[in-house]
N, C-alpha and C positions, 0 to 999 in steps of 0.2 A: 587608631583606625588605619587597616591599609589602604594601598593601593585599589586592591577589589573590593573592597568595601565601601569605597567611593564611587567607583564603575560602577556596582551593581545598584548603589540607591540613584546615582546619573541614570540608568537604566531605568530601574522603578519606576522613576519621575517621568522620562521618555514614554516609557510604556503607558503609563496613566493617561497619559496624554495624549498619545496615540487613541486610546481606547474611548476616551471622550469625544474627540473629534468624529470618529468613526459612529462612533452613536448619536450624533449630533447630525448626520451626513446621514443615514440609515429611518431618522426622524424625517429628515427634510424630505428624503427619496419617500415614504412613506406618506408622506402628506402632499406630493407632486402628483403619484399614482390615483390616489381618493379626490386629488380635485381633477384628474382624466375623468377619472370613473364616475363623476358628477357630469362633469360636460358632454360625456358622451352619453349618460342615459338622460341629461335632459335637451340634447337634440332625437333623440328616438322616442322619447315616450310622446304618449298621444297628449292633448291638449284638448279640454273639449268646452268650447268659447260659448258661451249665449249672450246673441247682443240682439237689439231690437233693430229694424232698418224699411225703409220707404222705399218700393220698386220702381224703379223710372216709368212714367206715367200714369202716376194712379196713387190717389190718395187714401190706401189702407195702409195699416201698420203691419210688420210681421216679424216673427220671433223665429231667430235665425240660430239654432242650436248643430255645431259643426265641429269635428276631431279636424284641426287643424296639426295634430302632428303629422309622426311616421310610421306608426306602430296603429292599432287598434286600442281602441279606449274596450276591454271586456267588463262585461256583468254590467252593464251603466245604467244605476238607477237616477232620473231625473223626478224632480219634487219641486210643486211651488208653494209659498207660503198661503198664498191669497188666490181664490175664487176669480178666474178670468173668462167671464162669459164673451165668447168670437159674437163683434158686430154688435155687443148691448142685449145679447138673446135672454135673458135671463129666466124667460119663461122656456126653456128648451132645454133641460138638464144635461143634453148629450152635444152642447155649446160651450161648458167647462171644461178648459184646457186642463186642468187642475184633473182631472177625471177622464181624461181622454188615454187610451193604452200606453203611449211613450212618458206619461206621469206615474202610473198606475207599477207595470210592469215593466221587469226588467229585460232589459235589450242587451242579450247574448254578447253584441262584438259592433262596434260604431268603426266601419274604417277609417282608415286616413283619408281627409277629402269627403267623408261623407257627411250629409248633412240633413235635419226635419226641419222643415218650414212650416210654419204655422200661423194661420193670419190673425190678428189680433183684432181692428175695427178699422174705421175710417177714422183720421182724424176728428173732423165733426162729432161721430159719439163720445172718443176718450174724451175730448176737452171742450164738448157741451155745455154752458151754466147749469149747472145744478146737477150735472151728470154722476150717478150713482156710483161711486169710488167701491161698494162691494160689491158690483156688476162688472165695472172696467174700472180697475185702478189703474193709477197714470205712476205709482211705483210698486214693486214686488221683486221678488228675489227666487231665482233657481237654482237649485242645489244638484251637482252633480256628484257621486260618487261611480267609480271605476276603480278597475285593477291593472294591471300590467305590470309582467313579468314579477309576478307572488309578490308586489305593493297596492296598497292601496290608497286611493288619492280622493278629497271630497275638498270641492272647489265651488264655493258659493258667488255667484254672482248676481250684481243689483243692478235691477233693471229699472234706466230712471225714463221715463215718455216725456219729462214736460222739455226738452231741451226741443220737441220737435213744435212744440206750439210757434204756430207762426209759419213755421218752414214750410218750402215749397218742392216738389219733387221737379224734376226735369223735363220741360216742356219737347213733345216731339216735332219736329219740324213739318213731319206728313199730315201729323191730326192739325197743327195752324195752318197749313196749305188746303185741307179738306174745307174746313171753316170757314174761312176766307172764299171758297169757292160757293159753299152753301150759302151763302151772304150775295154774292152776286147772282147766283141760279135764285134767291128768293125775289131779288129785285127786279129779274127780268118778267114775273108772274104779274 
């Protein structure tokens, strides 16, 4: 063997090696890009949250379905598993949230920030003794599918009520000051 014949397979070896590296460098860039491209469409895509929650002063419950992204949640069909008659009505068929148009049909574009409210009961009806669990169930589940930018996303969430047994919502200052004052205007009669 020469001289070049040694250079060229030192070479060969170089180059193979060169060549792997570089594809190895070309993988890593390649999978840097796809985890941008993940982090940036999921701070822009919508998010669309259903959680249950209690208004400051006032003992109904309500179902708080909201696009907390950036983007528009489009086509968003919502579905519940279970029959939720508002306030225990069950003799009032057009009381089924379950049946009511933002279950039924679908809603065009939910913006960012936008949100349906919907009131569910007083506490007292959900968690009643013996209250009718296929009138007001105190668990059920909402199923959202949307699309955004030609994806489509279906995002189940369980809605549990019994964590609020017990719970108090936020007393106002003004309505105990009222009170308080109707309690002495009764004492002076």
């Amino acid at each position: 063997m020469t001289t070049i014949d040694y250079l060229t397979a030192i070479l060969v070896f170089v180059t193979s090696i060169y060549s792997y590296l570089t594809y190895k460098m070309a993988k890593a860039s390649e999978a840097s890009v796809q985890a941008v491209r993940e982090q940036s469409e999921a701070m822009l895509r919508p998010y669309v949250s259903v959680s249950p929650y209690v208004r400051p002063h006032t003992t109904v419950l309500y179902l708080r379905i909201e696009n907390t992204g950036r983007t528009s949640a489009e086509n968003l069909q919502l579905s519940m598993d279970k029959d939720f008659f508002q306030f225990g009505e069950a003799k009032r068929p057009d009381h089924n949230l379950r049946t009511k148009a933002a279950f039924v049909d679908t809603i065009q574009s939910l913006p960012p920030g936008g949100s349906l409210v919907f009131a569910l009961a007083q506490g007292f009806v959900i968690f009643a003794p013996g209250a009718d669990v296929t009138v007001v169930p105190q668990q059920f589940s909402v199923t959202a599918t949307h699309s955004f930018a030609g994806k489509q996303v279906i995002e189940t969430h369980r809605i549990d009520l019994r964590p609020y047994i017990g719970s108090e919502g936020e007393r106002d200052p003004v309505v105990d000051e009222l009170e308080k004052l109707r309690k002495v205007a009764e004492e002076w009669k």
